[in-house]
C-alpha positions as CSV (number, residue, x, y, z in Angstrom):
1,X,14.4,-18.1,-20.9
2,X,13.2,-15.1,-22.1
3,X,10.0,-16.3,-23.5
4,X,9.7,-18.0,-19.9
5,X,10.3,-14.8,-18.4
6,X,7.4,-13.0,-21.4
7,X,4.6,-16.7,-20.5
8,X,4.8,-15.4,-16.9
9,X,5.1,-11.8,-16.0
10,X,3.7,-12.1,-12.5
11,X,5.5,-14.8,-11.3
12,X,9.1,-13.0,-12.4
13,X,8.0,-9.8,-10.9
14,X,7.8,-10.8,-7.2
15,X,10.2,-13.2,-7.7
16,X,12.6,-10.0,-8.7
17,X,10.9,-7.9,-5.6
18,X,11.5,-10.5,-3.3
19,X,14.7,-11.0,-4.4
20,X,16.4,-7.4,-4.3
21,X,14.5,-6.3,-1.4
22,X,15.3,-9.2,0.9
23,X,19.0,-9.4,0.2
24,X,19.1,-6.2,2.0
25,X,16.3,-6.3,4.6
26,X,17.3,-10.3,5.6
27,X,20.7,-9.4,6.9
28,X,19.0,-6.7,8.8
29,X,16.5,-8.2,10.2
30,X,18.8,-11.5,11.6
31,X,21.0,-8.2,13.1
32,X,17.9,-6.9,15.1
33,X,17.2,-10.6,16.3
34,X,21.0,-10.3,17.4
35,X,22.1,-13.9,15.0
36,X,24.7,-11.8,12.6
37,X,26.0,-8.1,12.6
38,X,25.2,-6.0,9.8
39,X,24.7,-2.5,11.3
40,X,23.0,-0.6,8.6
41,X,21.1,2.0,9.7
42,X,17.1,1.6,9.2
43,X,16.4,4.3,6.7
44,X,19.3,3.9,4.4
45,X,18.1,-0.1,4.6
46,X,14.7,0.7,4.1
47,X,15.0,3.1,1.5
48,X,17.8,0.9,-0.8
49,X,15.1,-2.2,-0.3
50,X,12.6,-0.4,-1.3
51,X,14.0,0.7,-4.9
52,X,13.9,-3.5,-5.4
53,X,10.2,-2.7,-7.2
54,X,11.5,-0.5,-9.9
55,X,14.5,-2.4,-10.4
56,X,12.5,-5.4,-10.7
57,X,10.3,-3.9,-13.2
58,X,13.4,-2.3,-15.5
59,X,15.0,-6.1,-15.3
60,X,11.7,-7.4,-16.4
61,X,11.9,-4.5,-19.1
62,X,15.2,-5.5,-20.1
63,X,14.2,-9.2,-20.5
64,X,11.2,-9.0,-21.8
65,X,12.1,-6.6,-25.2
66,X,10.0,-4.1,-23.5
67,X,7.0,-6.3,-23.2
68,X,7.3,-4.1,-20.0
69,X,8.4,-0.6,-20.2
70,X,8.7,1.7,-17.1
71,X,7.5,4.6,-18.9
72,X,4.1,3.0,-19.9
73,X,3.7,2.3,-15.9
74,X,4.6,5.7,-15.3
75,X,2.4,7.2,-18.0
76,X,-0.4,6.0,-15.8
77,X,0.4,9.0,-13.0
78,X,-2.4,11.5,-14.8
79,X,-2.9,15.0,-13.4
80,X,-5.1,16.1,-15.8
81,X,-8.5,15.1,-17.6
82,X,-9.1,12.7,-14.8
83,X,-12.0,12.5,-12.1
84,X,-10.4,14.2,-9.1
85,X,-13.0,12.8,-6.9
86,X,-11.7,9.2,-6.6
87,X,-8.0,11.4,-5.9
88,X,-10.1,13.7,-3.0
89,X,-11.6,10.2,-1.6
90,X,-7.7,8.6,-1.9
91,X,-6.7,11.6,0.7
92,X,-8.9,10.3,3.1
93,X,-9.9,7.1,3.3
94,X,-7.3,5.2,5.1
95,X,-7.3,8.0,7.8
96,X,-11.0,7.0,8.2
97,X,-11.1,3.6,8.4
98,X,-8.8,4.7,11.2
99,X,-10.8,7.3,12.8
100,X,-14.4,5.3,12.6
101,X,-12.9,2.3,13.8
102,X,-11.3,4.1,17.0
103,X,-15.0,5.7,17.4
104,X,-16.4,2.0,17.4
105,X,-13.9,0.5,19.6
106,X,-14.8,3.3,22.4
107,X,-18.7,2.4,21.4
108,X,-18.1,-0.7,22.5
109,X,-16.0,-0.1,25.1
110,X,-12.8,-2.1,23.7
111,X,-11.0,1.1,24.7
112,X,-11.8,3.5,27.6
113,X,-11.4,6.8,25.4
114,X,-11.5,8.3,21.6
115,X,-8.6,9.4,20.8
116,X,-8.0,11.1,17.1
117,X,-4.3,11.7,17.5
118,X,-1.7,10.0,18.8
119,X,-1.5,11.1,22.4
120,X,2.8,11.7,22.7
121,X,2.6,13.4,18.8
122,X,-0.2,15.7,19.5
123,X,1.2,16.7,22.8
124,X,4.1,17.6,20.9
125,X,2.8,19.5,18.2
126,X,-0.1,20.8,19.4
127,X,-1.8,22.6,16.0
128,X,1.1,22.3,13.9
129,X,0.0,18.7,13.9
130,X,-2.7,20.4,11.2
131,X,-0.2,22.0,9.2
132,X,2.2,19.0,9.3
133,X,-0.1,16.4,8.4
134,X,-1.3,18.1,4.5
135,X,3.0,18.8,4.3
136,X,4.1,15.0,5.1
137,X,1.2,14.0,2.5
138,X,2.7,15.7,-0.5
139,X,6.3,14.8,0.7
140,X,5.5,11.3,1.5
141,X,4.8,11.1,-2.5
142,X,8.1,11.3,-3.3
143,X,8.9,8.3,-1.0
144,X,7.5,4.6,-0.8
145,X,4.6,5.6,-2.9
146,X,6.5,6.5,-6.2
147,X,9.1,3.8,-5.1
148,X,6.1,0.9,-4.8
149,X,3.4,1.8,-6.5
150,X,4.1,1.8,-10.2
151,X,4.8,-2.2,-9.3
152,X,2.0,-2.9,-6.7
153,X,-1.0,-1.3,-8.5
154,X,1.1,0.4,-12.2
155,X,1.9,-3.4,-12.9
156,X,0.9,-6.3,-11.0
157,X,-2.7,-5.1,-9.7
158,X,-4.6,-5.5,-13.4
159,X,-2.6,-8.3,-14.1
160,X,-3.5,-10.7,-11.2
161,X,-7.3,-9.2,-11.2
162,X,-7.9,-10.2,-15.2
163,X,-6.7,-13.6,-14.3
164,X,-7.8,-14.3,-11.1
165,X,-11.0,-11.8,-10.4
166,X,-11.3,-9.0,-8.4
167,X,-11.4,-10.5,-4.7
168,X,-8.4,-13.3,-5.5
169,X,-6.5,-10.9,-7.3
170,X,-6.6,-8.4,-4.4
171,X,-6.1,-11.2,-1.9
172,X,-2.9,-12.5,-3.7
173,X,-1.5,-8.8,-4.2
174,X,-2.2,-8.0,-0.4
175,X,-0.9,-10.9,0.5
176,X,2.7,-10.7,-1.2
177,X,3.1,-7.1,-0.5
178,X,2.5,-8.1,3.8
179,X,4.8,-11.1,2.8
180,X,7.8,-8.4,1.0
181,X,7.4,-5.5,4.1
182,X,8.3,-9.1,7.0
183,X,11.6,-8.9,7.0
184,X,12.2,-4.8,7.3
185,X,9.4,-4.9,9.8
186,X,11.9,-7.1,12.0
187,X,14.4,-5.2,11.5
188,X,12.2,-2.3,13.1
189,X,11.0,-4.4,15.7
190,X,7.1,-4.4,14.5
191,X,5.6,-7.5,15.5
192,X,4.3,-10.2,13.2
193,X,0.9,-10.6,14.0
194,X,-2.7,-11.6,12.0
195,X,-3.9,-8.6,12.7
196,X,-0.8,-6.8,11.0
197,X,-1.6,-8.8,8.1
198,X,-5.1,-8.6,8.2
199,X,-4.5,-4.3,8.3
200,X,-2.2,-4.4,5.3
201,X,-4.6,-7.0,3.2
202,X,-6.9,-4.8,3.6
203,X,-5.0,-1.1,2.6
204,X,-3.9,-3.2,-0.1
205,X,-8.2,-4.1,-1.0
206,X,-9.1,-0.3,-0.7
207,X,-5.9,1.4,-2.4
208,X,-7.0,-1.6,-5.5
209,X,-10.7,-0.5,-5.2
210,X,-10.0,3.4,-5.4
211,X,-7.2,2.4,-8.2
212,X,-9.7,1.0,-10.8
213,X,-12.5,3.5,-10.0
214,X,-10.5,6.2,-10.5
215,X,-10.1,4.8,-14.4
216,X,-6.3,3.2,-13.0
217,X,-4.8,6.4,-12.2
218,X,-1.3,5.5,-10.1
219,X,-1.4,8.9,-8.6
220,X,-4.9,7.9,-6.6
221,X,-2.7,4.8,-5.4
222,X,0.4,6.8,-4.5
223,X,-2.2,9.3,-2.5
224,X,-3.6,6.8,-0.7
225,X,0.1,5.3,0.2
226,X,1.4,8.2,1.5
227,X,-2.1,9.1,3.0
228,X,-1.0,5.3,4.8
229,X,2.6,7.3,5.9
230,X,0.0,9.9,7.7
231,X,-2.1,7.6,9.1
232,X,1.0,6.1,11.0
233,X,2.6,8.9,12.4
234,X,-0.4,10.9,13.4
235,X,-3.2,9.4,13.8
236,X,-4.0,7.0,17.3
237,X,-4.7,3.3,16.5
238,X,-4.7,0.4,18.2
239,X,-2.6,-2.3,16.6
240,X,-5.0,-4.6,17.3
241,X,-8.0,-2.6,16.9
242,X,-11.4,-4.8,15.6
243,X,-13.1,-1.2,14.5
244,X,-10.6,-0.7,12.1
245,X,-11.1,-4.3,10.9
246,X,-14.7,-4.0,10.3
247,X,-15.0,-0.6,9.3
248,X,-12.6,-1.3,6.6
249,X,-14.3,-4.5,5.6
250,X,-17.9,-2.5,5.4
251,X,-16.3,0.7,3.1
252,X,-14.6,-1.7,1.1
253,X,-17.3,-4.0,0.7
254,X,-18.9,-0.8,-0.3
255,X,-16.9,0.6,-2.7
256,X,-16.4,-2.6,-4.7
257,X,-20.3,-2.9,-5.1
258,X,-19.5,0.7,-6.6
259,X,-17.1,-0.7,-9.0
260,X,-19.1,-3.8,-10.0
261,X,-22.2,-1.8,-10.8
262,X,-19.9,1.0,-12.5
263,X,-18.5,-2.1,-15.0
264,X,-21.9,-3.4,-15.6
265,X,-23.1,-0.6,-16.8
266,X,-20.5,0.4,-18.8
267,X,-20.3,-3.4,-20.4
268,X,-24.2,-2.5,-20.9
269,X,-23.8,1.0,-22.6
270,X,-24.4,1.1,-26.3
C-alpha cells in the first residue's frame, strides 16, 4: 500500500482533501438544503473543513516515510532574499481583475454604474473601509491561506504542472479546488453556477502564475488568497460579471507569456 500511496502522490492527496473536508461540510450542506439536522455553525464548520489540507498532507507524510514532509512545504514561505515584486503584484491583482472588469461591464453598459466598493459596506464604513482593507489582508494570512495553500500551490501545483504542463496542470488544480469549496458553499447558500466555477478556475490560473514567477514562494500564493478574502468583502462585483471573465483571461494570458519567456531564457543561459 504504501508504495501505492509513494507511485501516486496526487491522486492520494485530494483523495485525503476530499475526504476530511467533506465528512464535515456534506452533513452541513444536506442541513441548509433542510434533508438532515446537523446544526453546526458555519465558521466552526468551515474552519474544521478547512484543516482537511494539512491533515491530508501530514497523513501522506506519515505514509509515505516522509517522501512528503510538512516542513519542506513550509520551508517554501520565504521572507527574505526573494523578489518582492511578484509579492507587491500578489497584493493586487485579484482586486484588479475585479476593478477593470466592473470598469468594462459599465463600458459596455452590462451595468448602469461603476461601483469600486460594495455599496451596503462602504456605506458602512465610510474611510475606515481604507484602513480595514490593508488590516483584513495581513489577518486573512493566518486563515484559509496558511490552511490551503501549502497543499494547493506548496504541494500539488508543481506536481500536476511537471506532468501535465502548465495549462492542464492549472486546469486540473482549479478544477478540484472549485470541486472541494461545493459542498461548504451550500451550506452558505452560494449558488453553483459556471460562472462561479469559471471565477475560481481562474484565481486558481493567476495565484499558479504569480506562484512560479515569483521562484515558488508560498507566501506570494497565501497573499494573493487572502488578497481573494479582500476582494469578497469589499470590493463590488457582479457574480456574473463577463469583465471580470475577460479581464482575467487577458492578464493571465499575459503573465503566463511572462513566465514562458522567463523559462526560455533561463533553459538558454550558459
Amino acid at each position: 500500500m504504501v508504495r501505492i500511496i509513494k507511485s501516486h502522490l496526487i491522486f492520494f492527496y485530494f483523495l485525503f482533501a476530499l475526504f476530511f473536508a467533506w465528512i464535515i461540510w456534506i452533513p452541513m450542506a444536506l442541513h441548509t438544503i433542510g434533508i438532515i439536522n446537523f446544526p453546526l455553525p458555519i465558521f466552526i464548520g468551515q474552519s474544521v473543513g478547512a484543516l482537511s489540507i494539512l491533515a491530508s498532507l501530514f497523513v501522506l507524510e506519515k505514509l509515505t516515510e516522509k517522501k512528503v514532509t510538512l516542513k519542506s512545504i513550509f520551508d517554501k514561505i520565504r521572507i527574505k532574499n526573494t523578489n518582492r515584486t511578484w509579492l507587491i503584484v500578489a497584493i493586487f491583482l485579484l482586486p484588479l481583475f475585479t476593478i477593470l472588469g466592473n470598469l468594462l461591464d459599465y463600458i459596455l453598459t452590462l451595468e448602469p454604474n461603476f461601483q469600486l466598493f460594495q455599496p451596503e459596506v462602504f456605506d458602512t464604513l465610510n474611510i475606515a473601509i481604507f484602513f480595514l482593507i490593508p488590516l483584513t489582508l495581513v489577518a486573512g494570512l493566518l486563515s484559509s491561506p496558511i490552511l490551503e495553500e501549502p497543499g494547493w500551490r506548496g504541494f500539488a501545483i508543481e506536481r500536476l504542472q511537471t506532468q501535465h504542463g502548465r495549462f492542464l496542470g492549472s486546469l486540473i488544480l482549479g478544477s478540484l479546488w472549485w470541486l472541494w469549496h461545493q459542498p461548504i458553499n451550500i451550506a452558505n447558500e452560494l449558488p453553483i453556477t459556471i460562472y462561479s466555477y469559471l471565477g475560481m478556475v481562474l484565481m486558481s490560473f493567476a495565484i499558479d502564475t504569480i506562484y512560479n514567477l515569483s521562484g515558488q514562494n508560498l507566501l506570494s500564493a497565501m497573499i494573493m488568497h487572502s488578497s481573494a478574502i479582500v476582494r469578497i468583502n469589499y470590493f463590488y462585483s457582479n457574480s456574473e460579471s463577463i469583465g471580470v471573465i475577460v479581464v482575467s483571461i487577458v492578464i493571465i494570458a499575459t503573465l503566463r507569456f511572462i513566465e514562458r519567456n522567463r523559462k526560455k531564457y533561463e533553459n538558454n543561459s550558459p
